[in-house]
Each structure stands twice: as structure tokens, then as C-alpha cells.
N, C-alpha and C positions, 0 to 999 in steps of 0.2 A: 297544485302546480304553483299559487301564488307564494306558499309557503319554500319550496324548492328555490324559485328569483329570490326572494327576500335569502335566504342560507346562505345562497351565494355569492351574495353583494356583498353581506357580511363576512365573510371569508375573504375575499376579497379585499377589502377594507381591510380587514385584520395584518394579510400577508402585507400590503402596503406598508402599515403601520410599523409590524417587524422588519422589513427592508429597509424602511426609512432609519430606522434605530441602527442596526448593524452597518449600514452606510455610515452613521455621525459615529457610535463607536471605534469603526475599524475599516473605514473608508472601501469595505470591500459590499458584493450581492453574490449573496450567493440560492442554491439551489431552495424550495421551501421545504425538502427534508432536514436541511441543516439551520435553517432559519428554527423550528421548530423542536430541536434537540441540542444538545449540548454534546461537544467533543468528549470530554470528558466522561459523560455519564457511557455514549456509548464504548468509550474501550474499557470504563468499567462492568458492561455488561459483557465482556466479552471476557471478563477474569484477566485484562491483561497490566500491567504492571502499574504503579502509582505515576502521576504525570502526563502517562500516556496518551495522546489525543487519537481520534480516528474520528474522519467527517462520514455522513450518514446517506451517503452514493458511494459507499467501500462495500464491494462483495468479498465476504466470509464466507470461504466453504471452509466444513473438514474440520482437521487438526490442526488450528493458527493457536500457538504461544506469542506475546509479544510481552516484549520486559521495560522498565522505565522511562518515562520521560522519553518515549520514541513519538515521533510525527507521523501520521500513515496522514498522505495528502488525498486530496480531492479523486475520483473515478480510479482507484487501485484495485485489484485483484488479486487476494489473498487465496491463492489457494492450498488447501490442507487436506485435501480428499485422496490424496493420494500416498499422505505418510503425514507426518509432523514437519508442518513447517515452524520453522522456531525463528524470530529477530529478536537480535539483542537490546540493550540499554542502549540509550540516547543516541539512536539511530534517524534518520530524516529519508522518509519512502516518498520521494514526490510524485508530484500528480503523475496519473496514466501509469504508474509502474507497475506490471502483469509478473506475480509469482508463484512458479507453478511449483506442484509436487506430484505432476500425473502427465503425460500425452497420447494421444488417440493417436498417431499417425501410423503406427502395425493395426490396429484396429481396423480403422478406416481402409487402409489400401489394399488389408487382407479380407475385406469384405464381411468383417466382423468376427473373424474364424481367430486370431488372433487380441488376447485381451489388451486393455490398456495399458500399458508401463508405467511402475508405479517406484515412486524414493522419495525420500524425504529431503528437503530443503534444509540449511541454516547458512544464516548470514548473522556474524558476529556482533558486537557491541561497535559502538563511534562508527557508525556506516553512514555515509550516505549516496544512496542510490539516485542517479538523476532523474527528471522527469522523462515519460515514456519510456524506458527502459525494461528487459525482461529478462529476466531470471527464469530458466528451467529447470526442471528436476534434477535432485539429487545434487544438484550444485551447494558447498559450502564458498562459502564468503568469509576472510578474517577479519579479526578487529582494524579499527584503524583503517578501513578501505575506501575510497573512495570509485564510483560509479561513474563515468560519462553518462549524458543526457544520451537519450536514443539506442544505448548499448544492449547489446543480447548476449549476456552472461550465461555459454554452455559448458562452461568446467569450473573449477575452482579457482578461486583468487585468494592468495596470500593473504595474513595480517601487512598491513600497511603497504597496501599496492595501489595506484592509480591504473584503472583501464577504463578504455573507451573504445566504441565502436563495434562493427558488426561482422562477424563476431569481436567481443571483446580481447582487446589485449593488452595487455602490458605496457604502458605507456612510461611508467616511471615511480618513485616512492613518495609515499607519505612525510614531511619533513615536520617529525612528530615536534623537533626541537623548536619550534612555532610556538606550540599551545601547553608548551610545560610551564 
């Protein structure tokens, strides 16, 4: 038992010490899964593109591709259980954003008599999807797209569209001639 309190002061102690550090580094605290892993390594374990960051309170199910230099943010839901979800190059998935490629709701309402709906996801390269935002099945995303915060994407959206809102819509374009 004595040795149990001592473990755990020291643990303790420890998490401190990496909190204290990642504060003076990069002014930020975060969770002790990601105090304790590396962005990086984890989207390395995931086979996904060189660059790519993913923090370590990101649920992977399934079939997830992800391609370069993308950002997958804090508490996201990648799901790929349901076909291949695929995002592209230098894409930015903020926090809270839910992607699905399955839904239960014929399931559920048919009292199970009815399987789950299943399609595959993709959302293009230069995306970025706001924070809490969701993407359901089968929806593709183009390049060049831009996401509102809070949006629930249930169809497709263009290369170089702006939508926002719930359900998502069409707000206006991309003014690629910005960042050329």
C-alpha cells in the first residue's frame, strides 16, 4: 500500500513537471494523454501522411486515410467503420469535429431489424472544417473548402465553397486569388 502513495506522488510529480514544460513551451495544458505522446508519432502510427499531427483524445475507428501536413484537433471523431474515410493534404479538422462514415438511426428506430447505413466519406485537400462541426456519411468535401464552426455537413460541398450552419449551406466562395 506504502508503495502504491509513493507511485503515485511520483506520477504526480511527473505530470506536474510535463505540464509545467508544455506551459513554458507553448503556453498551452493539455490532457496527460497528450502531455505523454507526441502529435506526430501518433498520426505516424496511424500510417497517415508525413507532417500530419493528431492529438491523443482523437477516436479512430475503421477505415481513416489522412494525407500531409493535416491538423486533426483536440476530442475529433474519425470514423471509418463504416467505408473509407479519406482527408486530404493540409487540411485543419478542429476541435470537436465528428466524421462519420456509418449511422444507426434505421437500426435503432427499426428495433434492430434494419442494419446500419454504411458510405464512405472524403473531404478534399486545403479543407478546413470548423470547430464542432459534423460530417455525415457518404458526404465528399472539395478542395479548397471551407467549413463554418458548428456546421452539419449532410451532402456535398464543392471545391472552393464556403458553408456554414445547420444543415450546412452555401454561404459563398473561396477567394483562392488570396493565397496564390
Amino acid at each position: 500500500m506504502t508503495e502504491d502513495v509513493g507511485l503515485a506522488e511520483d506520477l504526480k510529480k511527473a505530470i506536474r513537471q510535463l505540464q509545467a514544460e508544455k506551459m513554458r513551451q507553448y503556453s498551452r495544458r493539455v490532457s496527460i494523454g497528450d502531455l505523454l505522446t507526441d502529435r506526430h508519432d501518433n498520426a505516424r502510427a496511424y500510417g497517415w501522411g508525413e507532417g500530419t499531427t493528431c492529438y491523443d483524445n482523437v477516436l479512430v475507428l475503421g477505415d481513416v486515410k489522412v494525407g500531409s501536413h493535416t491538423w486533426i484537433g483536440p476530442n475529433v471523431i474519425l470514423d471509418g467503420s463504416g467505408g473509407t474515410l479519406e482527408i486530404g493534404d493540409y487540411c485543419s479538422i478542429d476541435a470537436g469535429v465528428q466524421i462519420y462514415t456509418h449511422d444507426t438511426v434505421m437500426w435503432a428506430i427499426s428495433g434492430g431489424r434494419v442494419p446500419a447505413e454504411k458510405a464512405s466519406t472524403k473531404i478534399g485537400s486545403a479543407v478546413f472544417v470548423g470547430p464542432n462541426s459534423i460530417i455525415t456519411k457518404g458526404v465528399t468535401i472539395g478542395n479548397h473548402v471551407i467549413v463554418g464552426a458548428l456546421s452539419l455537413v449532410n451532402r456535398d460541398i464543392q471545391s472552393g465553397m464556403k458553408a456554414f450552419g445547420q444543415p450546412a449551406k452555401i454561404v459563398g466562395t473561396v477567394d483562392l486569388r488570396k493565397i496564390a
